[in-house]
C-alpha positions in Angstrom: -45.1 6.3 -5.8 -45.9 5.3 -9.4 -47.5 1.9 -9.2 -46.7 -0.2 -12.6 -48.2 -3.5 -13.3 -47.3 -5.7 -16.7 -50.4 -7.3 -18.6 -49.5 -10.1 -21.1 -52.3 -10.6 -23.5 -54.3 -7.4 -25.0 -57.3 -9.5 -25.8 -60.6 -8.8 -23.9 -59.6 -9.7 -20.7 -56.3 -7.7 -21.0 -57.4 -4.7 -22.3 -60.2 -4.5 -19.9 -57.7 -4.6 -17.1 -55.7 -2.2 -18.5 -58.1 0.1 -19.7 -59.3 0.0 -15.8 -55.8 0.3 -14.2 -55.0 3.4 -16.4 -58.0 5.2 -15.2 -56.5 4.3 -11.6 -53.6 5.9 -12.1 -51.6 2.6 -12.8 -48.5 2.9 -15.2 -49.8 0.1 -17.5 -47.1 -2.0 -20.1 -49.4 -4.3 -22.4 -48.0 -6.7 -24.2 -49.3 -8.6 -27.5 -47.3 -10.6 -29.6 -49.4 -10.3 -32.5 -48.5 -9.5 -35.5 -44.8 -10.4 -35.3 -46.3 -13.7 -34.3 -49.7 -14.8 -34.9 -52.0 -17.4 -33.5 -53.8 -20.1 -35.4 -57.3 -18.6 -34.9 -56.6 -14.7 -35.0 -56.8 -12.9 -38.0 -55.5 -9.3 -37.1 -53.0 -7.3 -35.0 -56.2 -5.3 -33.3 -56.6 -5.6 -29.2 -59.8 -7.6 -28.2 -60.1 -9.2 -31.6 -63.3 -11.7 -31.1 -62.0 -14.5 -32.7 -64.8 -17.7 -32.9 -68.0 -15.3 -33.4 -69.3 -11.6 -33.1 -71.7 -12.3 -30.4 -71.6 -11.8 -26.8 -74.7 -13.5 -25.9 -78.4 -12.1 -24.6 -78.9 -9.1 -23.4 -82.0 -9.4 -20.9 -81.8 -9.8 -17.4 -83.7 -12.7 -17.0 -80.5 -14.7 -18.9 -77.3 -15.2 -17.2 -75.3 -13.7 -20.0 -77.4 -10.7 -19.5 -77.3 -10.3 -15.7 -73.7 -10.7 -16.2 -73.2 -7.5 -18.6 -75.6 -6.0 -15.7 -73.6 -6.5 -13.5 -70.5 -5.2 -15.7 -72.1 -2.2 -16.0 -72.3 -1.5 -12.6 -68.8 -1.9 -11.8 -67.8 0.5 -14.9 -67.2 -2.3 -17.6 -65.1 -0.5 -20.5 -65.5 -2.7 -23.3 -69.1 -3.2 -22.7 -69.6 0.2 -23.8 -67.7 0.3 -27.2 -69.2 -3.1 -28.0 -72.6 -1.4 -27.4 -71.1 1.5 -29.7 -70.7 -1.1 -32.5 -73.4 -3.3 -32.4 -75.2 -5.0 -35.0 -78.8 -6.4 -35.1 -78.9 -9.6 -33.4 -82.5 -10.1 -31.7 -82.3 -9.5 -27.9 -78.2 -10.6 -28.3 -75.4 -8.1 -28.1 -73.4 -8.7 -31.7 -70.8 -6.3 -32.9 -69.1 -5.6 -36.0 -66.1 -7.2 -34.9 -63.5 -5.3 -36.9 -65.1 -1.6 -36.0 -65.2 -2.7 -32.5 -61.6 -4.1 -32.4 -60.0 -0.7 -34.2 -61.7 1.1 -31.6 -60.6 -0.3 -28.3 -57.1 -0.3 -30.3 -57.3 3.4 -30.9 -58.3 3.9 -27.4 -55.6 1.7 -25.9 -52.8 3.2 -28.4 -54.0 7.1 -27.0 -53.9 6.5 -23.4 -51.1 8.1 -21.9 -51.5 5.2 -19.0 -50.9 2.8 -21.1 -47.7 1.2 -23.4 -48.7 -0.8 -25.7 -45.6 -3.4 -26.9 -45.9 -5.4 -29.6 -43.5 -8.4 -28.4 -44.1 -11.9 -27.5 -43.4 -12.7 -23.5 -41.9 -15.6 -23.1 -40.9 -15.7 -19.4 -43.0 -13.9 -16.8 -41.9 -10.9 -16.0 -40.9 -9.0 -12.4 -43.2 -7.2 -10.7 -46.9 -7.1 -10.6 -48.1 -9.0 -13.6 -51.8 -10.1 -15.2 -51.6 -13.0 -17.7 -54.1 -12.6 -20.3 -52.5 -14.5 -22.8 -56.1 -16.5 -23.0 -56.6 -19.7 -24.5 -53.8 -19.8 -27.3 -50.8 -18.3 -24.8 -48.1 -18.5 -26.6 -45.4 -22.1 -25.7 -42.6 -20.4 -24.7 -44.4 -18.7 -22.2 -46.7 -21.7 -20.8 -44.0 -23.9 -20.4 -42.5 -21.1 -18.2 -45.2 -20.7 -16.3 -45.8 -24.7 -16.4 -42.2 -25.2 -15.3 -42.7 -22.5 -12.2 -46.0 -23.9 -10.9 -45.2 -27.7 -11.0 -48.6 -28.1 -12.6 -49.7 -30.0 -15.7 -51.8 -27.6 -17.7 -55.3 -28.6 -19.2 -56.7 -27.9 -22.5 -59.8 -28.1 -24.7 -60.1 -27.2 -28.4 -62.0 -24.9 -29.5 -63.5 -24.4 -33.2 -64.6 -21.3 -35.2 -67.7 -21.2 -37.6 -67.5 -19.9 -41.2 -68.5 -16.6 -42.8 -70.2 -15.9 -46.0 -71.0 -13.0 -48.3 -74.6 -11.3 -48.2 -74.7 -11.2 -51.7 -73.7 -14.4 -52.7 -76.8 -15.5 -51.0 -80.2 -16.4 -52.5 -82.9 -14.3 -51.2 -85.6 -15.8 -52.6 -85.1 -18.8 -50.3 -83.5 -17.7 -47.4 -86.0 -15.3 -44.7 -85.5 -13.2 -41.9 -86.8 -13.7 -39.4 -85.8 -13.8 -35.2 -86.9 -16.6 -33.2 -90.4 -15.8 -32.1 -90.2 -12.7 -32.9 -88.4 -11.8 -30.2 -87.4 -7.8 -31.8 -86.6 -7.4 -35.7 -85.7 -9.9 -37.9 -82.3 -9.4 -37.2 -81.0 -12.8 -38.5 -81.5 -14.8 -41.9 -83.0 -18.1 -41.5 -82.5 -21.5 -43.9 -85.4 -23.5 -44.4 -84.5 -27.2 -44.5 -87.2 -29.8 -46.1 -86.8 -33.5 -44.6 -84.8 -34.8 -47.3 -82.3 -31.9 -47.4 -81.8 -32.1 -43.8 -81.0 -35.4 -44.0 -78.6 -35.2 -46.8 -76.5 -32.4 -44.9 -76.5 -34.2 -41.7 -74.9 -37.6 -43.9 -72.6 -35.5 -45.4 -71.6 -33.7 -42.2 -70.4 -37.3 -41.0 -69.0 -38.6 -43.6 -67.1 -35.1 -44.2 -63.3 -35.3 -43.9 -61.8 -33.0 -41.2 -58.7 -31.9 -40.0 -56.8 -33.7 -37.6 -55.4 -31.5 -34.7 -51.6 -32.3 -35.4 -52.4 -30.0 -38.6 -53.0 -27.1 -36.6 -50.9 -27.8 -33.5 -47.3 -28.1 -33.1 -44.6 -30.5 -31.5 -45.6 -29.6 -27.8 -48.6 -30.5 -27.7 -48.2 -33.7 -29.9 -48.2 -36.1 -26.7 -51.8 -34.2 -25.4 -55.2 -36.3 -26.2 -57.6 -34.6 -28.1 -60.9 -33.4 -26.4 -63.5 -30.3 -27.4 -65.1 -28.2 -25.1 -68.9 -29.1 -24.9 -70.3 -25.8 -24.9 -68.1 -25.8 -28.7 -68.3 -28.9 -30.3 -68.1 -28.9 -34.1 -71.1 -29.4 -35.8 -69.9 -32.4 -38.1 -69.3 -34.2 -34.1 -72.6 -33.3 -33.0 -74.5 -34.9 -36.5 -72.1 -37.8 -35.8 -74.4 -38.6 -32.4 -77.4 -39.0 -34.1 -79.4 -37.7 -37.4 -81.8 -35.9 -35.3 -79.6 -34.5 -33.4 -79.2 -31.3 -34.7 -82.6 -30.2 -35.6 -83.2 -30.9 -32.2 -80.4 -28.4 -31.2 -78.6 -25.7 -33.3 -81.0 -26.3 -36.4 -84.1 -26.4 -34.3 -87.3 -25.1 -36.4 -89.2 -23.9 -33.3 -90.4 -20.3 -33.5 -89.2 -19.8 -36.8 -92.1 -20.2 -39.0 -91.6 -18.7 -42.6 -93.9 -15.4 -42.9 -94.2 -16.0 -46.2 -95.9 -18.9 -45.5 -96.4 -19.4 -41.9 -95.0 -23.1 -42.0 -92.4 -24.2 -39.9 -89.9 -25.9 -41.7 -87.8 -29.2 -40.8 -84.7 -27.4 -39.8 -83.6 -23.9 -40.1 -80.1 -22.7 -39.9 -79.5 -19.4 -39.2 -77.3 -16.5 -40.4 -76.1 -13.7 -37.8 -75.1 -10.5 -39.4 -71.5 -9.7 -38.9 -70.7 -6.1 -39.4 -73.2 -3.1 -39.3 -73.8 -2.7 -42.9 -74.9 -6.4 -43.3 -72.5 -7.5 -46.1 -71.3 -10.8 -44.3 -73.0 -13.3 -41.8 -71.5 -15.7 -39.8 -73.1 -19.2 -39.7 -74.7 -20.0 -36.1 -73.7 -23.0 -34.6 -71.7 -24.1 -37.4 -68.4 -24.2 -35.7 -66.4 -26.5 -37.3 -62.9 -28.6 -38.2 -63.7 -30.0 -41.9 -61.3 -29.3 -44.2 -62.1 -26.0 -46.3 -62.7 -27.8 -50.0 -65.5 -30.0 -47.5 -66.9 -26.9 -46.2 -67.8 -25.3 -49.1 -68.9 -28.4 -50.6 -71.1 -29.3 -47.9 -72.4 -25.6 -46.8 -73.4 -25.2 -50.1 -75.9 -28.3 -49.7 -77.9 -25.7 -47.0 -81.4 -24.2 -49.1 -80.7 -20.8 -50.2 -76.5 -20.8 -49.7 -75.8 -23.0 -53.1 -73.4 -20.2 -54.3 -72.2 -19.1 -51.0 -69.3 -17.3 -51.3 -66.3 -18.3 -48.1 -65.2 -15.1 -46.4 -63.6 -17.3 -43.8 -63.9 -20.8 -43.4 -64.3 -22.4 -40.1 -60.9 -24.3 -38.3 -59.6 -25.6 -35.2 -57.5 -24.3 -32.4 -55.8 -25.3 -29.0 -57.1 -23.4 -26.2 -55.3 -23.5 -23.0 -56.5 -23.1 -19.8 -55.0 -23.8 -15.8 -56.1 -25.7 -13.0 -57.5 -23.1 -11.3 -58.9 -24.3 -8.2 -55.4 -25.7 -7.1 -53.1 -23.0 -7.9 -54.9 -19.9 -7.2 -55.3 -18.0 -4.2 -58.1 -16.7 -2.9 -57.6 -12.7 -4.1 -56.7 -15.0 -8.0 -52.9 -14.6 -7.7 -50.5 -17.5 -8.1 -49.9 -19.6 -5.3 -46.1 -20.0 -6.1 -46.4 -16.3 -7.3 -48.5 -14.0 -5.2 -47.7 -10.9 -7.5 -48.5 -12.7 -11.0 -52.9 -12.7 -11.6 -54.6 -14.6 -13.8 -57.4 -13.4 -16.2 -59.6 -14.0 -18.8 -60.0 -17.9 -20.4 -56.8 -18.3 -19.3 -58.5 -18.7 -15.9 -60.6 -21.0 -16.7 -64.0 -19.4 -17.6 -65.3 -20.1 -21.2 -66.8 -16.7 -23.5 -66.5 -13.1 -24.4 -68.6 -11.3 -21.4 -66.8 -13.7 -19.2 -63.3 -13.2 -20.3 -63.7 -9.2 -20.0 -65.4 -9.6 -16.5 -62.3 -11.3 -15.0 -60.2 -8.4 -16.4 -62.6 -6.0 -14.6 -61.9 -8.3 -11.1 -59.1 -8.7 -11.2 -57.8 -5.0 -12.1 -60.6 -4.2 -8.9 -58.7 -6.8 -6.6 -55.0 -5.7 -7.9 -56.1 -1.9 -7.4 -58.2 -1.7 -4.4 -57.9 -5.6 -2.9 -61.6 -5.8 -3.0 -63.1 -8.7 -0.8 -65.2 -11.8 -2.4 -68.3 -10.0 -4.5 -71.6 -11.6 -3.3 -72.3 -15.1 -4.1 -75.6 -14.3 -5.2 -73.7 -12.9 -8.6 -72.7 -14.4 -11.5 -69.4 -12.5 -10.6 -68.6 -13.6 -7.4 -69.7 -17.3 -8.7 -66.9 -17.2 -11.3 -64.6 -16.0 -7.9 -65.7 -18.6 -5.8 -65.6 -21.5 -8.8 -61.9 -20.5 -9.8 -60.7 -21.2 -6.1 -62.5 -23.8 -4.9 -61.2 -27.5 -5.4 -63.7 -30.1 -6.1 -63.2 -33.8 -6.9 -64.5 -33.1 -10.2 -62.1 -32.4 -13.2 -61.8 -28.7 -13.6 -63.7 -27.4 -16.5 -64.1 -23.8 -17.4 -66.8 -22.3 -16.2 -69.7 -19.9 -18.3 -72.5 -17.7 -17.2 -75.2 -20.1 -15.9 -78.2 -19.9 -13.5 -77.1 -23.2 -12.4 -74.2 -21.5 -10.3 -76.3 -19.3 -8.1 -77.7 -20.2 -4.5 -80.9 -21.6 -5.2 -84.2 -19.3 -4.6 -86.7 -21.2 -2.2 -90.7 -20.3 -3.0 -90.5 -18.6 -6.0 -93.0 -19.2 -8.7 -90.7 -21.3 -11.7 -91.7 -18.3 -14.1 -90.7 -15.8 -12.2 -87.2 -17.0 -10.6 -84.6 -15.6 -13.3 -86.2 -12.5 -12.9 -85.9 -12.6 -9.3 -82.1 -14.1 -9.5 -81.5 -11.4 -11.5 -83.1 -8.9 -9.0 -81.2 -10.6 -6.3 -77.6 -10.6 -7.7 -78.3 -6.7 -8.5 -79.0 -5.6 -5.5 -77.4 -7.3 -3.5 -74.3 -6.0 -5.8 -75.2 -2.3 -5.5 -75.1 -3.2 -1.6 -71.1 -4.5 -2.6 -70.5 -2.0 -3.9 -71.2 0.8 -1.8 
């Protein structure tokens, strides 16, 4: 008996799941709208485009973004391993050049005789066995579907997307590289900030005129208030809560002394390569909804980037995200639809690792209706957080220590090591 499944979304999360149901003999039909109709924040037709930055967070062990990708690994994570493929220097971080890496998984996707790829918008669920993966900007037609079926209210956030610049339009002779205490090569270039230019970017940044979000949404979500995500608030939002506020934060001098003087500065803001070859860098923490005359006015005030030239300038977009806790059950299937899954952001967790790890579950639940993964990993956190209610407003949920059963006795240095030693183990256990 063939066994056929339909995946709405080939972002990372879809095309995770598919990539892993294909391999399990699964007749796969992914769909992705894209290009006949595009999304606010995607720029390409390419599966697992990364859309707000080319970074996938730390790669050590003793982070939680790190013993999450470890614990990818050992579950046969697909995408892990072309984004290793196309990395770029980024410190101890995994980066990738985010085009290379998105024409790859498409290539692969477009070759796999498991898999159909159809270039359609969804906007009804299907029959049958279905993953939606439409992540954070699902298309309308198909939430109010799925909006009118549940009987739910959806929640949102929006989300914004930092600019990039050209290498070359850069001044050298100003700007250093330099990673953050040194911590491998000097894999990012750094912007040395005296007091009284700091202070002048951080005025300007408030008094900056932005977008508003009826410029970048449409009619249906007129009547929704506006709200960020925390972990992706605009930078012009967080200089509004105090002039310090970002040197303390994003723009935070610490361990980034100039060599070529061995001074620390006021502020630094630093530059993350974003493709292999180094010709354009994305601007870290910068994340932002100014208009783009604004932007480039304003960017160009950082030391070093006065004749920055805009790749991409940074904007706003509606991400969209479900109640989780109250319409899921416990294997991540629908409640009023036990054959429809949910995966990725859509789901309600919040980043790149995470969105591809929830297609890895649930693929592993659909395929082979695994039972909960320990709670000592980051993975079977994310399980247990997306199905448990709480009084508490549901809020998507990211890689974080803070989630796993605390260690008793262990010496403070040593316990994200030993969480990390824990969740591994005890995952290897799972697993056999």
């Amino acid at each position: 008996m063939i066994k056929e499944i339909s995946i709405i979304g080939a972002g990372l999360s879809g095309s995770e799941a598919a990539l892993q149901l294909a391999e399990k003999g699964w007749k796969v039909k992914l769909y992705e709208m894209r290009p006949g109709k595009m999304t606010p924040a995607h720029q390409t037709d390419k599966c697992a485009e990364l859309v707000c930055s080319n970074s996938l967070k730390s790669l050590r062990t003793d982070t939680a973004a790190g013993l999450l990708k470890e614990e990818l690994k050992l579950l046969g994570c697909k995408l892990l391993d072309i984004a290793m493929e196309y990395a770029v220097p980024a410190g101890h971080a995994l980066a990738v050049d985010r085009e290379a890496f998105a024409e790859k998984v498409t290539s692969i996707i477009e070759n796999n005789p498991g898999i159909e790829l159809i270039r359609k918008e969804v906007t009804a669920i299907p029959e049958g066995i279905v993953i939606l993966a439409g992540g954070p900007l699902t298309s309308d037609a198909l939430m109010q579907d799925l909006i009118n079926k549940l009987g739910e209210q959806h929640l949102y956030f929006f989300d914004a997307i930092a600019p990039i610049v050209s290498a070359d339009s850069l001044d050298r002779s100003v700007i250093f590289d330099k990673s953050r205490y040194d911590k491998g090569d000097a894999d990012y270039l750094n912007c040395p900030f005296n007091k009284e230019e700091y202070y002048e970017f951080v005025e300007a940044l408030q008094q900056g005129e932005k977008h508003t979000a009826h410029e970048f949404e449409n009619e249906f979500f007129h009547d929704l208030s506006f709200r960020f995500y925390e972990n992706c608030m605009p930078i012009e939002e967080l200089a509004r809560r105090g002039v310090d506020t970002l040197r303390f934060g994003v723009l935070r001098p610490v361990g980034l002394e100039d060599p070529r003087t061995d001074r620390r500065a006021f502020a630094v803001m630093q530059l993350r390569a974003e493709n292999v070859d180094r010709t354009a860098f994305n601007l870290v923490g910068c994340q932002t909804m100014l208009k783009y005359g604004v932007q480039k006015e304003i960017f160009r005030k950082i030391p070093g980037m006065q004749n920055a030239e805009f790749l991409r300038y940074g904007s706003i977009h509606r991400n969209s995200y479900l109640n989780s806790p109250y319409v899921l059950n416990e294997n991540l299937s629908l409640k009023a639809m036990p054959n429809v899954w949910l995966a990725g952001q859509f789901s309600g967790v919040e980043g790149y690792t995470e969105s591809i790890a929830m297609g890895l579950l649930v693929a592993m639940i659909i395929d082979s209706s695994v039972s909960l993964l320990p709670e000592t990993t980051i993975l079977g956190q994310f399980w247990r957080r997306l199905i448990t209610p709480s009084e508490q407003r549901f809020q998507p949920v990211n890689a974080n220590f803070g989630l796993m059963p605390e260690l008793i006795g262990i010496d403070k240095n040593k316990k994200k090591t030993e969480y990390a030693n824990r969740a591994l183990e005890d995952l290897h256990n799972w697993k056999k």
